[in-house]
C-alpha atoms as an extended CHARMM CRD file, in Angstrom:
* protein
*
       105  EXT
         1         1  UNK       CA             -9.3080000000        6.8780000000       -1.8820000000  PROA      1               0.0000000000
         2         2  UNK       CA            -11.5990000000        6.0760000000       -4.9230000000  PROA      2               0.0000000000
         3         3  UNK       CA            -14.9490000000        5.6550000000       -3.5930000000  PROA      3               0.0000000000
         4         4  UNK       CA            -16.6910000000        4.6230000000       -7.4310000000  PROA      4               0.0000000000
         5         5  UNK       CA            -19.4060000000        1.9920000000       -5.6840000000  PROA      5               0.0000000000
         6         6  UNK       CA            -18.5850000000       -0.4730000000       -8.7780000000  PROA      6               0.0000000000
         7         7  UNK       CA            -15.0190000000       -0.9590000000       -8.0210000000  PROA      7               0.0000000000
         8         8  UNK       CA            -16.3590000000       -1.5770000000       -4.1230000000  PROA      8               0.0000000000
         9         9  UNK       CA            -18.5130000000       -4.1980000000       -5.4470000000  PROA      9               0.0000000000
        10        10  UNK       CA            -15.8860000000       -5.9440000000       -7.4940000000  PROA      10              0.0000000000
        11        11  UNK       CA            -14.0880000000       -5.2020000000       -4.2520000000  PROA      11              0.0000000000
        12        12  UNK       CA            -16.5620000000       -6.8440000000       -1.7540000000  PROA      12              0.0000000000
        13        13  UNK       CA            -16.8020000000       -9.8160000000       -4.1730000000  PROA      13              0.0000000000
        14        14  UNK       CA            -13.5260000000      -10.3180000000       -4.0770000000  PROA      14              0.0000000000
        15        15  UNK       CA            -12.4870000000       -9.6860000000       -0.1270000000  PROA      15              0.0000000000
        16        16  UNK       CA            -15.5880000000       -9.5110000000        1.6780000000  PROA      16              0.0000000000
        17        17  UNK       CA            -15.3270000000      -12.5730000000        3.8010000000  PROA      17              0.0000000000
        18        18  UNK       CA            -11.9570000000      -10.9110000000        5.2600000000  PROA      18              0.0000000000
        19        19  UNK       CA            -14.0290000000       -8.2340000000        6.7210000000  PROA      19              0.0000000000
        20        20  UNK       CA            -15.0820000000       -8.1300000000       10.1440000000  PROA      20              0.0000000000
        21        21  UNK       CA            -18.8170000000       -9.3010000000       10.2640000000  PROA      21              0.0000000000
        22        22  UNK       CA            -20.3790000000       -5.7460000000       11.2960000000  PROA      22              0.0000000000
        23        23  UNK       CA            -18.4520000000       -4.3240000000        8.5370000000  PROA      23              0.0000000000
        24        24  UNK       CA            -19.5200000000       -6.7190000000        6.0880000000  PROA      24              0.0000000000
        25        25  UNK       CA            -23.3610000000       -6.5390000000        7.0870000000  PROA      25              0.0000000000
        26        26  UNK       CA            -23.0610000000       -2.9190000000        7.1980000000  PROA      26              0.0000000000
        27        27  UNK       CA            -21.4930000000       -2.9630000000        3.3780000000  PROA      27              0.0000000000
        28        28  UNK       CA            -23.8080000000       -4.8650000000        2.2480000000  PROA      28              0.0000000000
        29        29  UNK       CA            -26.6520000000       -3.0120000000        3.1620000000  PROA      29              0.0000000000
        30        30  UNK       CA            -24.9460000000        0.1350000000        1.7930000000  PROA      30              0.0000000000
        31        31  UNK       CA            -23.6780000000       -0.9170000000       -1.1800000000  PROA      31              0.0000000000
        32        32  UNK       CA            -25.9130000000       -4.2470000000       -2.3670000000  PROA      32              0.0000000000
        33        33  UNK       CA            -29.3040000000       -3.4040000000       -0.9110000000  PROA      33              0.0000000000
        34        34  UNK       CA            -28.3440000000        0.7590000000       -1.7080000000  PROA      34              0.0000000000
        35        35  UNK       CA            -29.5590000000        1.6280000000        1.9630000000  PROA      35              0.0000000000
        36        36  UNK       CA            -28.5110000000        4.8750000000        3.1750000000  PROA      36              0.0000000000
        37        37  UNK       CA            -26.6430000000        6.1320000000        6.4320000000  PROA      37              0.0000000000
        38        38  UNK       CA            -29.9470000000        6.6680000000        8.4620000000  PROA      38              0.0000000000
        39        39  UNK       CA            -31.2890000000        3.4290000000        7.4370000000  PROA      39              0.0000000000
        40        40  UNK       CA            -28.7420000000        1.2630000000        8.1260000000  PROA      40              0.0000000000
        41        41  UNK       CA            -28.1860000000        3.2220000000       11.5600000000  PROA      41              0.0000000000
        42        42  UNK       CA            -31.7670000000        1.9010000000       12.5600000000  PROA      42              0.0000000000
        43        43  UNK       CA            -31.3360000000       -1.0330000000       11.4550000000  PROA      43              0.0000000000
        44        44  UNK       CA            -28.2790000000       -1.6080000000       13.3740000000  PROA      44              0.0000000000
        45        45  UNK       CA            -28.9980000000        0.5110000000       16.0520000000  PROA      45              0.0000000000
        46        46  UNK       CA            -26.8940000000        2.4860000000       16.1060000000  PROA      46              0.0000000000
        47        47  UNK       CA            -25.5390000000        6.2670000000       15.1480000000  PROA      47              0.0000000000
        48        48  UNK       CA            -25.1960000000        7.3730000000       11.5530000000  PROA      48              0.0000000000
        49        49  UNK       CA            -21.3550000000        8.6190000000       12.4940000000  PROA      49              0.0000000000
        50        50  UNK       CA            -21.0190000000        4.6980000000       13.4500000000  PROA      50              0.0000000000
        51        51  UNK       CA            -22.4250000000        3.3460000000       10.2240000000  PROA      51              0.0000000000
        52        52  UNK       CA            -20.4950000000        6.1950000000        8.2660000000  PROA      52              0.0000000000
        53        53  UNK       CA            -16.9520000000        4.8150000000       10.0710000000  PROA      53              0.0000000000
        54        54  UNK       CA            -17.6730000000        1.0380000000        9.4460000000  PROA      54              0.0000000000
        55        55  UNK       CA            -17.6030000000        2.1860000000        5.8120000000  PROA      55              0.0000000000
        56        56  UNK       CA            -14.6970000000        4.2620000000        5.7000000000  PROA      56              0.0000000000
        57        57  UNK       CA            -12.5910000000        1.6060000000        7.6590000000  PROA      57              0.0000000000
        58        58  UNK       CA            -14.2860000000       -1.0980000000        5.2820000000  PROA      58              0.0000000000
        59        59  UNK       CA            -13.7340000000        0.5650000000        2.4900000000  PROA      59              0.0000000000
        60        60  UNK       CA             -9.8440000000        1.4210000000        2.9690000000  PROA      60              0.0000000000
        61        61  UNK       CA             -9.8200000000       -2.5900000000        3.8460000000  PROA      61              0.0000000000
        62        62  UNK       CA            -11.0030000000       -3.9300000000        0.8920000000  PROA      62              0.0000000000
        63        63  UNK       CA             -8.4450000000       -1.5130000000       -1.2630000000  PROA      63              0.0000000000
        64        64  UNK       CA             -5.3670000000       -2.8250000000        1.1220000000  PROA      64              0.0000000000
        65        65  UNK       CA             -6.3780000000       -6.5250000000        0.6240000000  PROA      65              0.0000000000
        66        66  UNK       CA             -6.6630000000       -5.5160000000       -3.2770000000  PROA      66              0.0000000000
        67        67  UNK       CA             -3.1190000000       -4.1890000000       -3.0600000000  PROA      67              0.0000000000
        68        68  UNK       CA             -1.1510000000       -6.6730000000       -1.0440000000  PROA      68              0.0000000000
        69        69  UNK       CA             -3.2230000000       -9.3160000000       -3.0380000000  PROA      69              0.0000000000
        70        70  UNK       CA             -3.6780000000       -7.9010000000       -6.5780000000  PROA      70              0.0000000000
        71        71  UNK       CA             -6.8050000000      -10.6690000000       -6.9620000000  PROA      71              0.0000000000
        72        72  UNK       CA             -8.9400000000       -8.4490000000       -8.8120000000  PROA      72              0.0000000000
        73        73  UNK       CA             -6.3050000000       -7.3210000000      -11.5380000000  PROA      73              0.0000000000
        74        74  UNK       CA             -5.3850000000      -10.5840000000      -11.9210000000  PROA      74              0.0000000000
        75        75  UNK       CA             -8.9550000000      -11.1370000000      -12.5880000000  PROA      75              0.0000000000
        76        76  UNK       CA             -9.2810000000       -8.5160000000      -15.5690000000  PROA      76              0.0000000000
        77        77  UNK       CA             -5.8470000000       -9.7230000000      -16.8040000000  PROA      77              0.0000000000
        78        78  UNK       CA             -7.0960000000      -13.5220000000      -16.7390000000  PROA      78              0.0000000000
        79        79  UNK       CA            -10.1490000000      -12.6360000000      -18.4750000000  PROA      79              0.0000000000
        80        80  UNK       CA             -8.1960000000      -10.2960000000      -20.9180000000  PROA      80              0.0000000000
        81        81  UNK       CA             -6.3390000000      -12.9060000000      -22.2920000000  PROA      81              0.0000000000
        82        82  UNK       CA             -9.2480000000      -15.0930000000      -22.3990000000  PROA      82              0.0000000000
        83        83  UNK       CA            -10.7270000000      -12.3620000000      -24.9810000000  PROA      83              0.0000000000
        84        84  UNK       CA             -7.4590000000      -12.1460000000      -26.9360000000  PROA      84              0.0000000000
        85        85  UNK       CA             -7.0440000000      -16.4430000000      -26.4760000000  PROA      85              0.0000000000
        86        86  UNK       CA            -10.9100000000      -16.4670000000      -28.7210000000  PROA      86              0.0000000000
        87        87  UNK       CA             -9.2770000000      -14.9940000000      -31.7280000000  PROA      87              0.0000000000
        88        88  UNK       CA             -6.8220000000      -18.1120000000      -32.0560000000  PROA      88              0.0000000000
        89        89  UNK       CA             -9.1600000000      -21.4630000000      -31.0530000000  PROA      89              0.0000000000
        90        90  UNK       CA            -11.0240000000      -23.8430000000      -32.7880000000  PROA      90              0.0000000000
        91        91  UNK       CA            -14.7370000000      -24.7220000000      -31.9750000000  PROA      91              0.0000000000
        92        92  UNK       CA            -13.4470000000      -26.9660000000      -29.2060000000  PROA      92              0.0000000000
        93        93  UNK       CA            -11.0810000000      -24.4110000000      -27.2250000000  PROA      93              0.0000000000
        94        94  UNK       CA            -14.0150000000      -21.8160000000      -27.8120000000  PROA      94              0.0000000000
        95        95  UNK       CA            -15.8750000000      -24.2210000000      -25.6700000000  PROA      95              0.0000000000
        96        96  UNK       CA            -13.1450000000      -24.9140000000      -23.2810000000  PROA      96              0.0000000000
        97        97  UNK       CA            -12.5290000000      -21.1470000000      -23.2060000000  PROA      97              0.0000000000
        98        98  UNK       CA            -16.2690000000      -20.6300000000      -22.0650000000  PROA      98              0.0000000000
        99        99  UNK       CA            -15.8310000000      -22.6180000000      -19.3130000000  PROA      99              0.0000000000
       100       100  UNK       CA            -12.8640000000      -20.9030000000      -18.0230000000  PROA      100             0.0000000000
       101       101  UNK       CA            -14.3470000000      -17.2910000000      -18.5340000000  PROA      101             0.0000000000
       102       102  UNK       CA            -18.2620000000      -18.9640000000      -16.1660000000  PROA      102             0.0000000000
       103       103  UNK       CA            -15.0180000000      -19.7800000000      -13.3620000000  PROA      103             0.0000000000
       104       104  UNK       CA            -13.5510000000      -16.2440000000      -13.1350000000  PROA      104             0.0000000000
       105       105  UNK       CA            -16.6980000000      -14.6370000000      -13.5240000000  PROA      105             0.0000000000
């Protein structure tokens, strides 16, 4: 499973509000806030081994919802085309274009 904490922010952007609520708090500590194992495991009370399976379960989650639901691809292709669509507008579909690229992003 690719573990690159980018993609799991793109990820968590995308699906987090499908997670259970400890696993969202816990991924958000971890991977927005950048706390570790032991500090979330205080925080939470309780053991590092918990905190360390919230993750993994999260984790393989957020990559299931991404393939059954393919929203973040569809996300790079949308704004893909938006960056080939540039090349061929006026002044007026550049500005039309900018407001579509501020809703997908």
């Amino acid at each position: 499973m690719h573990k690159d904490p980018f993609v799991i922010n793109l990820l968590l952007d995308m699906y987090e509000s499908l997670l259970t609520d400890k696993q969202r708090t816990i991924m958000q500590l971890h991977y927005r806030e950048d706390l570790s194992l032991a500090e979330i495991s205080e925080e939470l009370s309780i053991s590092r081994a918990g905190v360390l399976d919230h993750i993994q379960r999260a984790t393989k989650a957020l990559y299931e919802y991404e393939d059954r639901l393919h929203l973040m691809k569809q996300n790079e292709e949308a704004k893909e085309l938006l960056r080939s669509l540039r090349a061929h507008v006026d002044e007026e579909g550049t500005a039309y274009l900018n407001r579509l690229e501020d809703l997908l992003s």
